[in-house]
KOLPA-838555 format. One line per 5 residues: number of its first residue (from 1); their letters; for each residue x, z, y of N, C-alpha, C, CB. Coordinates in Angstrom, 2 decimals. Glycine has a CB too. Layout:
N
NUM	a	X Z Y X Z Y X Z Y X Z Y | ...
***
This chain:
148
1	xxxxx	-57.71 181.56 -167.29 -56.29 181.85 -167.22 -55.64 181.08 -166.06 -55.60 181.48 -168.56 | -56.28 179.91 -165.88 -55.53 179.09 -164.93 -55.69 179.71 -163.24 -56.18 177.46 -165.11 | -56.97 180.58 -162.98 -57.24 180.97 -161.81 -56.15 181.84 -161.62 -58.54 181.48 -161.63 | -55.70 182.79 -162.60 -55.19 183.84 -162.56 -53.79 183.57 -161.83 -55.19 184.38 -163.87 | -53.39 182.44 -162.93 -51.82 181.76 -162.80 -51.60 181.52 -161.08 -51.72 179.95 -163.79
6	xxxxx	-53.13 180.71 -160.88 -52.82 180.09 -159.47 -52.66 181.46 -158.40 -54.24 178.93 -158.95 | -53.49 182.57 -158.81 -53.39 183.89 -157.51 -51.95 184.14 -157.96 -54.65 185.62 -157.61 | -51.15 184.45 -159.55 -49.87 184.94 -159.25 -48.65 184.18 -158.43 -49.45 185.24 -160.44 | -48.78 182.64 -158.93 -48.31 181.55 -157.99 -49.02 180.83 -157.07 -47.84 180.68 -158.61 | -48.54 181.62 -155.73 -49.02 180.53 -154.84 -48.25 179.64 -154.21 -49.66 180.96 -153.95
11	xxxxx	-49.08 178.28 -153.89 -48.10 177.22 -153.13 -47.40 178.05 -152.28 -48.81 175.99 -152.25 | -46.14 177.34 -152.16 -45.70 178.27 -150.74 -44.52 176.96 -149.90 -44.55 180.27 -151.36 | -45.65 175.43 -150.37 -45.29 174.34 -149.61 -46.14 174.64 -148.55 -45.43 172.96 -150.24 | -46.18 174.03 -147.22 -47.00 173.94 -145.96 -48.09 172.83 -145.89 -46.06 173.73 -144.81 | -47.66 171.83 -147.13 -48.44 170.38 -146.87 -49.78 171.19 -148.27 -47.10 168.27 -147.45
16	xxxxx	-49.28 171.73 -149.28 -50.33 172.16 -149.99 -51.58 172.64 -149.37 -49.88 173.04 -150.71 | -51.52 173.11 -148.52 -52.68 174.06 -147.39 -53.43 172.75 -146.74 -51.70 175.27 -145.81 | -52.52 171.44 -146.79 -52.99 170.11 -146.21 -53.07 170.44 -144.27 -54.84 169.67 -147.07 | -52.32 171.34 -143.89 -52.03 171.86 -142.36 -51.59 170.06 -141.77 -50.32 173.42 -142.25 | -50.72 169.60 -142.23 -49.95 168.72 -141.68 -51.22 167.43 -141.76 -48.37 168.55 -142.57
21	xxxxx	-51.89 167.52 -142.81 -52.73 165.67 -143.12 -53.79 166.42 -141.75 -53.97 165.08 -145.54 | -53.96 167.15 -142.01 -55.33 168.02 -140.92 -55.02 167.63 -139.63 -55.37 169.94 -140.84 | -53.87 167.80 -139.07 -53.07 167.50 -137.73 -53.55 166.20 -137.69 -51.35 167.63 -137.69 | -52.81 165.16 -138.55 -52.96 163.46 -138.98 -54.35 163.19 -138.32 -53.01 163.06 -140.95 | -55.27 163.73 -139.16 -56.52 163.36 -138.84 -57.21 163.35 -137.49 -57.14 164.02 -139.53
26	xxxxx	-56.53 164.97 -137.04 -57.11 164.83 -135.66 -56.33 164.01 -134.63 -57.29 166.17 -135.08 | -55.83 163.67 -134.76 -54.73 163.13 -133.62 -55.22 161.16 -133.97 -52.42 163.79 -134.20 | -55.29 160.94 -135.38 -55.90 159.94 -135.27 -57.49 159.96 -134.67 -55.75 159.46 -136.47 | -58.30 160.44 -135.07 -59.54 160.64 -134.64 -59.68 160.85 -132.87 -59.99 161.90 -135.49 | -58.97 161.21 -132.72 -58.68 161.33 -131.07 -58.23 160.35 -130.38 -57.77 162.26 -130.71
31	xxxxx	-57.24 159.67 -130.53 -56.99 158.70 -130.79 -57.95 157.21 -130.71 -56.60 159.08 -131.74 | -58.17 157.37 -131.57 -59.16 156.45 -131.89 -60.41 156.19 -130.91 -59.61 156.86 -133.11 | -61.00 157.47 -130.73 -62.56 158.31 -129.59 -62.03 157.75 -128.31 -62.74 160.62 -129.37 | -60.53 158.19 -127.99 -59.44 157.13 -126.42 -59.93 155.98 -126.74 -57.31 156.90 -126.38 | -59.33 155.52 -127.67 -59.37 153.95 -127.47 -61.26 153.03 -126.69 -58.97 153.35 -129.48
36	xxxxx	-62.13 153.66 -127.99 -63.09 153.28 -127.92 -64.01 153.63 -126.62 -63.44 153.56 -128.99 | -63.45 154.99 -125.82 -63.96 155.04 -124.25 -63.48 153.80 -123.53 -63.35 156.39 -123.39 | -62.01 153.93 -123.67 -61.91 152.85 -122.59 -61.97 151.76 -123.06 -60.84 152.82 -121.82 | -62.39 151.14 -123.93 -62.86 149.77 -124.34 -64.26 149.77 -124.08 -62.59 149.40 -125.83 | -65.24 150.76 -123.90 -66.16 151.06 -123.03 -66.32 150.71 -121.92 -66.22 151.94 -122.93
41	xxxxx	-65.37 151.28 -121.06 -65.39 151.54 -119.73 -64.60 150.31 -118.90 -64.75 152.97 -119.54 | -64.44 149.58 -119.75 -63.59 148.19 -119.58 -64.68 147.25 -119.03 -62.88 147.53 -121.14 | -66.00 147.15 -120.82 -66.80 146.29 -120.77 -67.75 146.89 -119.49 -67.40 146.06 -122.18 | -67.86 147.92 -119.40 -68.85 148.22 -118.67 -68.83 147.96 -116.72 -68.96 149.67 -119.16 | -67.00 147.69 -116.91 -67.00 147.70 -115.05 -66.92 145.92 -115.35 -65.11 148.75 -113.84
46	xxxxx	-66.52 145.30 -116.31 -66.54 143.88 -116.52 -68.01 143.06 -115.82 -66.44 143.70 -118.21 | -69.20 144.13 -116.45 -70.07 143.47 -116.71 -70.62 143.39 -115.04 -70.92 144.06 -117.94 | -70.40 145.13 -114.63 -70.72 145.05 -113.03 -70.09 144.72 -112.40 -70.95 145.88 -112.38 | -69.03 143.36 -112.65 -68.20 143.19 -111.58 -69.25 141.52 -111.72 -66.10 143.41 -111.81 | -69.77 141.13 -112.59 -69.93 139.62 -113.11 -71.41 139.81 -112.14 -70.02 139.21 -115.24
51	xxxxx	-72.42 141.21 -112.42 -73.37 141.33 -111.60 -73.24 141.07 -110.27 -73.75 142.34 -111.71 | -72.11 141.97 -110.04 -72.22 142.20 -108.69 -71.89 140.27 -107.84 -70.81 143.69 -108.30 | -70.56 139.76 -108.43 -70.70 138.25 -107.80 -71.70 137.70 -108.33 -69.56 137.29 -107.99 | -72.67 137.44 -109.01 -73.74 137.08 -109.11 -74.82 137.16 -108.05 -73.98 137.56 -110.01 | -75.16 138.29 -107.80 -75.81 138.81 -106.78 -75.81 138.10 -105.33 -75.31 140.04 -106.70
56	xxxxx	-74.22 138.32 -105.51 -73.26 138.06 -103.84 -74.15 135.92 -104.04 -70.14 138.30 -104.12 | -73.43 135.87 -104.97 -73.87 134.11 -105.22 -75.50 133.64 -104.84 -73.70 133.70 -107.13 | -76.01 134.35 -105.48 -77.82 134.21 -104.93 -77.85 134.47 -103.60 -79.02 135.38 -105.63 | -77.23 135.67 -103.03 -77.88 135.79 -101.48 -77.40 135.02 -100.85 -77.76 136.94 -100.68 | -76.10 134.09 -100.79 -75.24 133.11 -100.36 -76.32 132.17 -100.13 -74.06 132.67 -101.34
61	xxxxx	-77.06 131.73 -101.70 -77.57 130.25 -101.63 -78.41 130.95 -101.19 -77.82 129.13 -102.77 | -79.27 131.72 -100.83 -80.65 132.04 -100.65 -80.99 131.91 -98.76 -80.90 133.77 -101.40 | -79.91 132.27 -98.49 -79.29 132.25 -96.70 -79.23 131.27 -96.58 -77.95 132.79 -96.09 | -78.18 130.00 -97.79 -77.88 128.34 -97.14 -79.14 128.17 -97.28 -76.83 127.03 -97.96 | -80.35 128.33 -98.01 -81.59 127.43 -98.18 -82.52 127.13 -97.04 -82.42 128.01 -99.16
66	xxxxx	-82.43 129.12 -96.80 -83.56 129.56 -95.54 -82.95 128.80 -94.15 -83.61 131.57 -95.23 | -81.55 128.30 -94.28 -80.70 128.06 -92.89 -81.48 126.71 -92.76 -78.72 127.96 -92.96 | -81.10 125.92 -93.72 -81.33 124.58 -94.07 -83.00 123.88 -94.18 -80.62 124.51 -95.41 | -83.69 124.69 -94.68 -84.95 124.35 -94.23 -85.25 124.96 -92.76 -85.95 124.82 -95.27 | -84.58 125.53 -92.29 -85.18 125.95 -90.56 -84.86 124.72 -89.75 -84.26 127.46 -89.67
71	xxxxx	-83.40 124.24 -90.57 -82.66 123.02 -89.59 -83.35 121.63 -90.08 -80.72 122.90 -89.85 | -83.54 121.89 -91.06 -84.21 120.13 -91.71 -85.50 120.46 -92.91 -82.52 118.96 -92.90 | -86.60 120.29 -92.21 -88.01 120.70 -92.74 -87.78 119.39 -94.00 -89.64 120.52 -91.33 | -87.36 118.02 -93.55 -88.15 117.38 -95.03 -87.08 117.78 -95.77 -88.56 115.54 -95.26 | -86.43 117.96 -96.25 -85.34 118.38 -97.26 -85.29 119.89 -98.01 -84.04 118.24 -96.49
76	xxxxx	-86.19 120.45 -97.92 -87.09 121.79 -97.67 -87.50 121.81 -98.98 -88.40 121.81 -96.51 | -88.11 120.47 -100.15 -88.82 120.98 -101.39 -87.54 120.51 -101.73 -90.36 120.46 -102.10 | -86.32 119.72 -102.18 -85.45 119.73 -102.73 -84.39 120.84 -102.44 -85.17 118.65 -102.64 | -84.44 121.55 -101.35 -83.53 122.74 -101.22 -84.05 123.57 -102.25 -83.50 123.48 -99.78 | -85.41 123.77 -102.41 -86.08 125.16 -103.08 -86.00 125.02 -104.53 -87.73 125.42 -102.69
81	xxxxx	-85.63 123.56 -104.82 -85.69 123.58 -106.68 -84.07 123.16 -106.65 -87.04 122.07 -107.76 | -83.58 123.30 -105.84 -81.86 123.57 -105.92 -82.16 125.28 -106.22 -80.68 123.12 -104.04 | -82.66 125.80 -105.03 -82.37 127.25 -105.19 -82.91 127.82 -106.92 -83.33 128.11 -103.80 | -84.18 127.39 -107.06 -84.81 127.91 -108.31 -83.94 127.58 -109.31 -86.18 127.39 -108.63 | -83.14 126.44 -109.30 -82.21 126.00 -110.71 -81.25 126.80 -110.67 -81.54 124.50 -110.83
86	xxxxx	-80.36 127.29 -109.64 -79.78 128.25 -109.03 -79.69 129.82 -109.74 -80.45 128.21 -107.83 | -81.01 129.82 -109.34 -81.22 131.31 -109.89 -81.39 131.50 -111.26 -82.38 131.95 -109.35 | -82.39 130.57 -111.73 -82.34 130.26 -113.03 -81.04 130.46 -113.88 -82.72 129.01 -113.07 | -80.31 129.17 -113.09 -79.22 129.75 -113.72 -78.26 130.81 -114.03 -78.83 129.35 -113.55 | -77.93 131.60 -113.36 -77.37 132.74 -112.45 -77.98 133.76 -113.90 -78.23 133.00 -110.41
91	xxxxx	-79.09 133.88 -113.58 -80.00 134.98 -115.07 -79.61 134.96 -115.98 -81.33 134.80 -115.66 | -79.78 133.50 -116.57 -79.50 132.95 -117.94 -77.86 133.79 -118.14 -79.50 130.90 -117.94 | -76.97 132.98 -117.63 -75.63 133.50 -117.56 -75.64 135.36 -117.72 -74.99 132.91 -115.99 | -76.61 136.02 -116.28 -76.14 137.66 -116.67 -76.98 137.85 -118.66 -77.28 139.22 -114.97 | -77.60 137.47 -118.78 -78.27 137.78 -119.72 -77.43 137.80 -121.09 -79.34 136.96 -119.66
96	xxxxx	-77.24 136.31 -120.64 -75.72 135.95 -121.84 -74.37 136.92 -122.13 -74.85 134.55 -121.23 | -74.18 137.14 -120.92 -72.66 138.44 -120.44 -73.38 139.60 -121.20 -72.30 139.02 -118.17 | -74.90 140.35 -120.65 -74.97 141.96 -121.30 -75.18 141.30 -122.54 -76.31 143.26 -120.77 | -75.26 140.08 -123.04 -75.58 140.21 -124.89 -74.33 140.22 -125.64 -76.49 138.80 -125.63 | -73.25 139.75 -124.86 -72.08 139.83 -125.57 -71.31 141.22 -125.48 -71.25 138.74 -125.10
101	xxxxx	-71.47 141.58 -124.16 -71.18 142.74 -124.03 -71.73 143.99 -125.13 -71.55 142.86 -122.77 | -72.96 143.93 -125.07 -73.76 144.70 -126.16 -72.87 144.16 -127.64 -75.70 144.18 -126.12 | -73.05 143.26 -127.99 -72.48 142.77 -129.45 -71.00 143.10 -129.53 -72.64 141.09 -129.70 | -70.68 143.74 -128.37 -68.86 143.67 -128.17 -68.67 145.06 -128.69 -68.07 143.45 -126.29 | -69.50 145.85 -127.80 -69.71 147.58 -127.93 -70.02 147.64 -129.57 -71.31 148.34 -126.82
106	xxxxx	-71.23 147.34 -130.06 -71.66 147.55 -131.34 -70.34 147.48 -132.55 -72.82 146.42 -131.57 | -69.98 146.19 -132.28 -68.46 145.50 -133.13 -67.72 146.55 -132.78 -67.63 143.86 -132.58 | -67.52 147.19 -131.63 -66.01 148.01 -131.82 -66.45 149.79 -132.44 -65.02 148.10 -129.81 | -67.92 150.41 -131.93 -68.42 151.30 -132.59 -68.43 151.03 -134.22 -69.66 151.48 -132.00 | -68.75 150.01 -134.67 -68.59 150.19 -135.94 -67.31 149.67 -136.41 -69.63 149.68 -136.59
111	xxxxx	-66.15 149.46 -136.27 -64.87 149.36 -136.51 -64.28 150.29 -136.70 -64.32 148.84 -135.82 | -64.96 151.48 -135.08 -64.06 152.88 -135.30 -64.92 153.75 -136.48 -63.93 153.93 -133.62 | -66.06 153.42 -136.93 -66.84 154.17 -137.85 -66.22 153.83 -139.17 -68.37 153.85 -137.78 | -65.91 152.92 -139.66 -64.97 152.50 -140.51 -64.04 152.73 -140.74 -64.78 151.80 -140.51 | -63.24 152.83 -139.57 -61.46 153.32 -139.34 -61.85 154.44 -139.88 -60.53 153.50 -137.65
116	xxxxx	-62.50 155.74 -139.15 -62.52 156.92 -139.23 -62.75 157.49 -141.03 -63.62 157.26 -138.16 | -63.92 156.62 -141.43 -64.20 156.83 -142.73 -62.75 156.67 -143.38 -65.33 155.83 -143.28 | -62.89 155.62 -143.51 -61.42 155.35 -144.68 -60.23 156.42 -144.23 -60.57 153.42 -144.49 | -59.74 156.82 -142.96 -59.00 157.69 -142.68 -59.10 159.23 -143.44 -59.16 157.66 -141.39 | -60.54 159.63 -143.21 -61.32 160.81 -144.02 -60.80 160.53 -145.63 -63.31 160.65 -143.84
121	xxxxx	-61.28 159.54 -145.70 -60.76 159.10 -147.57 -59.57 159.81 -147.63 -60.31 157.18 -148.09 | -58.55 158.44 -146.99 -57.29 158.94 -147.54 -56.76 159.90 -147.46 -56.54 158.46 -147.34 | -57.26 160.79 -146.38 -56.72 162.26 -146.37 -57.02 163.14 -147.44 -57.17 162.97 -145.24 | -58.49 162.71 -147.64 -58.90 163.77 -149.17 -58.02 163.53 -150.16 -60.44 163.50 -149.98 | -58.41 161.77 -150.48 -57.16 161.52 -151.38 -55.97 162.42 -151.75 -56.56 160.54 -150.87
126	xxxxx	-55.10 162.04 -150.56 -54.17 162.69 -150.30 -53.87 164.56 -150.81 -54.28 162.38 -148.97 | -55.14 165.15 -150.15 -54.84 166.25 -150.39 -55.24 166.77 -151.70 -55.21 166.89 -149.48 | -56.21 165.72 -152.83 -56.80 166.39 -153.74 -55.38 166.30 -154.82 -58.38 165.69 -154.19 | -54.61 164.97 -154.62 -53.17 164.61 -155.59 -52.32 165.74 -155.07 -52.27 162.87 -155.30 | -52.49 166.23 -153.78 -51.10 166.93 -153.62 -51.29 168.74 -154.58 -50.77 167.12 -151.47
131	xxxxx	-53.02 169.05 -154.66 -53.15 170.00 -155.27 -53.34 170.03 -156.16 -53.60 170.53 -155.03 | -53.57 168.53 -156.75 -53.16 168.58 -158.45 -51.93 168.39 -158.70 -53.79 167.54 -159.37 | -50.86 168.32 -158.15 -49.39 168.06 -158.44 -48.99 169.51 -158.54 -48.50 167.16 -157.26 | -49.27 170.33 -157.80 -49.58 171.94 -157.15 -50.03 172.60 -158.71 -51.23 172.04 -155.65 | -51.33 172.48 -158.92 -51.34 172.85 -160.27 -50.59 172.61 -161.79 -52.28 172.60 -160.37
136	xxxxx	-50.44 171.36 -161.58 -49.29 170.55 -162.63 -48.20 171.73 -163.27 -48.20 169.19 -161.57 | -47.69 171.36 -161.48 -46.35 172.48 -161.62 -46.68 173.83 -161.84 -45.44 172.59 -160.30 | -47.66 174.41 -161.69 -47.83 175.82 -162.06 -48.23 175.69 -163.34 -48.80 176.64 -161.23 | -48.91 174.79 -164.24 -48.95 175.04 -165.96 -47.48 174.58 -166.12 -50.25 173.97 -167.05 | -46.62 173.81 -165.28 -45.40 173.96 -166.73 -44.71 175.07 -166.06 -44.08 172.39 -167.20
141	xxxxx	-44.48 175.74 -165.27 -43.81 176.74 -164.85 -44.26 177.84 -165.57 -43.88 176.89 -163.52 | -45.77 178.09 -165.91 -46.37 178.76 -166.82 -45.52 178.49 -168.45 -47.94 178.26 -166.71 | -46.25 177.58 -168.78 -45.62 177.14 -170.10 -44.21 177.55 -170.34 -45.65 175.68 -170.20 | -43.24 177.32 -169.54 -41.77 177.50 -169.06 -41.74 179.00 -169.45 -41.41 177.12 -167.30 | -42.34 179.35 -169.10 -42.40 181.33 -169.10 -42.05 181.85 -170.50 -44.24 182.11 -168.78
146	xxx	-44.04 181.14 -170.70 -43.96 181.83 -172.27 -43.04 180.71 -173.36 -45.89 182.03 -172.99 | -42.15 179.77 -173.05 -41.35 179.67 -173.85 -40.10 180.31 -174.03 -41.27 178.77 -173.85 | -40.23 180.95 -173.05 -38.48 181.86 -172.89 -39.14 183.49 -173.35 -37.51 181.91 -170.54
***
């Protein structure tokens, strides 16, 4: 009986159809996909900008070394374990940058995987109360009937 009721009454709100939470969703979800590119594309020119002076920094010392042992031979094994600590160091550091970077990306991918979920929720939520309120009103509008 109740199917019947619902084909003779239909919603004829706009949010019942859930048109409007549907909009919500995409516009957040979109939204959201923005944000997380360019928080992407942030870390990602960050990281090649840290490479790139890195780089610039090694060939610097690598030129003072080669200059400096051409000009002063005994000072030649302490230039080269300057340079090696140098580089050493230099690595250590990029290595450190792509791990945070990586751990940065991961943290914000799963933030928006989260956001998005719970967003999905509350919309169902949302739309499953608004079509039981929907039905509600069609048994007492029913009821209403056959009491008159």
């Amino acid at each position: 009986m109740l199917n019947n009721v619902l084909d003779t009454y239909p919603c004829r709100r706009p949010t019942c159809s859930g048109s409007y939470l549907r909009i919500v969703v995409v516009v957040v979800v979109v939204v959201v996909e923005v944000v997380v590119v360019v928080v992407v594309v942030v870390v990602v020119v960050v990281v090649v900008v840290v490479v790139v002076v890195v780089v610039v920094v090694v060939v610097v010392v690598v030129v003072v070394v080669v200059v400096e042992v051409v000009v002063v031979e005994e000072v030649a094994v302490v230039v080269v374990v300057v340079v090696v600590v140098v580089v050493v160091v230099v690595v250590v550091v990029v290595v450190v940058v792509v791990v945070v970077v990586v751990v940065v990306v991961v943290v914000v991918v799963v933030v928006v995987v989260v956001v998005v979920v719970v967003v999905v929720v509350v919309v169902v939520v949302v739309v499953v109360v608004i079509e039981v309120v929907v039905i509600v009103e069609v048994v007492v509008v029913v009821v209403a009937a056959e009491d008159v």
